[in-house]
N, C-alpha and C positions, 0 to 999 in steps of 0.2 A: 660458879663457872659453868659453860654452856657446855651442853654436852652432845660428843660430835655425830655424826649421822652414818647409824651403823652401818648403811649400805656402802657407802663412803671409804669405811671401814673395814668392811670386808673386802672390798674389789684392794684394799691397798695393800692386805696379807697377801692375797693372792698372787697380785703383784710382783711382789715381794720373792714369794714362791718361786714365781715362775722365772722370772729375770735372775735367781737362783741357780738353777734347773740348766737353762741357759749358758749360763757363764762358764767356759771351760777350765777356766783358773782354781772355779770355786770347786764344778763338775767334770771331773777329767774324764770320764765316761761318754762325754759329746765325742772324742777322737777317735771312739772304737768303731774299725772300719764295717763293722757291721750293720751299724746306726743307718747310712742313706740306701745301703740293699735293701732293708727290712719296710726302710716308708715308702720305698721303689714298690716293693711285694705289695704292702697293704694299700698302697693306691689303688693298685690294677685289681686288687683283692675287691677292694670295692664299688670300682665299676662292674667286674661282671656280673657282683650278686647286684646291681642298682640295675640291672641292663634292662628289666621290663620298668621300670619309674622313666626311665630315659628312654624307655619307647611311647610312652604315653605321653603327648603331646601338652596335657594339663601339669602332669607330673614332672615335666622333663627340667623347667626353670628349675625348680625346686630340688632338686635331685643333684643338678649340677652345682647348685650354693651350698650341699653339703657335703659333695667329695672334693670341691675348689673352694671352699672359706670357712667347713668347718670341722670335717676330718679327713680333708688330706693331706697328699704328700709337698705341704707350703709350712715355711719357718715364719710363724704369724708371732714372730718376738718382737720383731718391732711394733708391727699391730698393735698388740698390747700392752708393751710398755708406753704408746702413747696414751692409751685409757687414763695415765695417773694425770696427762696435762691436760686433758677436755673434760675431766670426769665434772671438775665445776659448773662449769659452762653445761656441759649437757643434764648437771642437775636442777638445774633451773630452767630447762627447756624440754625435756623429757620425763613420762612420766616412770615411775620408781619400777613399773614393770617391767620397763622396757631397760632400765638400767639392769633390772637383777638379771635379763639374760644377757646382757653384755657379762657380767660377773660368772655367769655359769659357763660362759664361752670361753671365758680367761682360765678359770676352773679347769675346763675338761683338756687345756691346750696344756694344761701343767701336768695334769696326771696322764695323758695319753703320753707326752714329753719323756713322766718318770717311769713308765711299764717299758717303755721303746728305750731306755739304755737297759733296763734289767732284761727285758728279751738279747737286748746286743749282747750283753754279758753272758747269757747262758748259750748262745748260736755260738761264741767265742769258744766257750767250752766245748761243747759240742761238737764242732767243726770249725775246728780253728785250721783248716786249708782250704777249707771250701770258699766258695767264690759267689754262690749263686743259691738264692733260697729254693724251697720248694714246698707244697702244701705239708708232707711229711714233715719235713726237718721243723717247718713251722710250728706246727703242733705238736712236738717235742719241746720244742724251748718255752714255750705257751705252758703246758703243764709242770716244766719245770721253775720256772715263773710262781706259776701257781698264782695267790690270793686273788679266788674268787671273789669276796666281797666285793673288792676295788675291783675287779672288772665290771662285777655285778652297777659297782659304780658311774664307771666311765658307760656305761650305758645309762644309767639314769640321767646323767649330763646330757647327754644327744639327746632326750627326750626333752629335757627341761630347755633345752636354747630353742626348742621346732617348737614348742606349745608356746615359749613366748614369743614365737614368731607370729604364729597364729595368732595369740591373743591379741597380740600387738594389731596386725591388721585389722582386725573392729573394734581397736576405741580410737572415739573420735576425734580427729583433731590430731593424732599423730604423724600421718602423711604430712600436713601444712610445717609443723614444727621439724620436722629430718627437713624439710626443704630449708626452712630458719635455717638450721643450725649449719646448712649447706659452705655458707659463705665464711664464717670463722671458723670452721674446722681448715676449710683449704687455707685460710689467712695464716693460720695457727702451724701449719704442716699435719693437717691429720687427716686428709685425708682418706685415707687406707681406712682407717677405722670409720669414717662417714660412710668409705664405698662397701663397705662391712655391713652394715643396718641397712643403708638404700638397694644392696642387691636381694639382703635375706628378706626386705619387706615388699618388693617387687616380685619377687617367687612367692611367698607366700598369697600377695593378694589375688596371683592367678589360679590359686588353687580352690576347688571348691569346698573340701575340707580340708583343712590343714591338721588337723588331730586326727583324721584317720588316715593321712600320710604317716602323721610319726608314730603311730602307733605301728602301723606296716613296717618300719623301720625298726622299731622296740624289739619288735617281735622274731623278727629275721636275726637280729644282732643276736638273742637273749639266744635263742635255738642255737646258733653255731658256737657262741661261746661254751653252753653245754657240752655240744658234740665233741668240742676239742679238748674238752674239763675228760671225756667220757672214751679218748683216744677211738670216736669215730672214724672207720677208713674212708670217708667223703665227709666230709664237715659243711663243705661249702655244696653242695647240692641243692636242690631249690626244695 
């Protein structure tokens, strides 16, 4: 018996995972009114620490694909549940690198997903009349949260989908094939997830390093998660 293509495999736990995660039948924890304050905060959270990326003219494409299609405040579930019906088709079209960062994307949408109801859950506690977040209250429920590792994680993830961006823009022959694969993705309904790789690989190609974008990003992320591990009174400071 032939045996089946772990990458394949992997993206379908994840999947799996995620559409999970998702489900409010499954996850009753999507209904806690704390949930779209909290992606409210960390959007704007993360524009104003990106605000000099998004003033640098080289940086700026690049900067906007990862507060608008890879960490922010967007419900990329359908996004990703259509991964399961093109994953064929783009494995014959695409190469394996460039699939494992779709798979690292679906990854970090599930565990950002699972940290953002356990934060809803402890703001609940915490301040269950309030209304409105703030960098304090944040950093409260943040360490009450706790599991470092997994954060430690869901930063690794944001590295691993920007390097395989990067990487992606110099091998050859990948620009021609997202155009390929351009016309049966929209045949198919998938778009979203074409304009997913055609936007992240159009920012990346304007960049003249893309690894030492994401490492500026690694880097910034890994500092504030400490600070707020470390009940810093500025966390978010440059």
């Amino acid at each position: 018996m032939a045996r089946g293509n772990p990458l394949i495999e992997r993206v379908g736990r994840r999947l799996a995972w995620h559409q999970a995660l998702h489900d409010p039948d499954v996850e009753p924890r999507n209904r806690l009114r704390w949930l779209p304050e909290l992606r409210r905060w960390q959007a704007a959270r993360l524009e104003t620490s990106f605000i000099h990326f998004l003033n640098d003219p080289k940086r700026r494409a690049a900067a906007m694909f990862f507060l608008t299609d890879v960490y922010g405040d967007h419900d990329f579930s359908r996004r990703d549940a259509n991964v399961a019906k093109v994953m064929p088709m783009m494995q014959r079209l695409l190469p394996g690198a460039v699939l494992g960062t779709v798979a690292h994307g679906i990854e970090l949408g599930a565990l950002t997903h699972a940290l953002d109801m356990r934060m809803a859950e402890a703001l609940h506690r915490l301040a269950p009349g309030r209304r409105k977040l703030d960098a304090d209250l944040y950093g409260r429920a943040y360490r009450e949260v706790g599991l470092p590792r997994l954060r430690g994680h869901q930063i690794d993830l944001i590295a691993e989908v920007g390097v395989g961006l990067a990487q992606a823009v110099k091998t050859p022959g990948v620009a021609t094939l997202l155009k390929l694969s351009r016309g049966p993705a929209k045949a198919t309904g998938l778009s979203e997830l074409q304009g997913f790789l055609e936007r992240g690989f159009a920012a990346f190609a304007a960049l003249g390093d893309g690894k030492a974008f994401v490492r500026d990003i690694e880097k910034a992320e890994r500092t504030i998660s400490r600070r707020l591990f470390a009940a810093d009174p500025d966390p978010f400071r440059d």
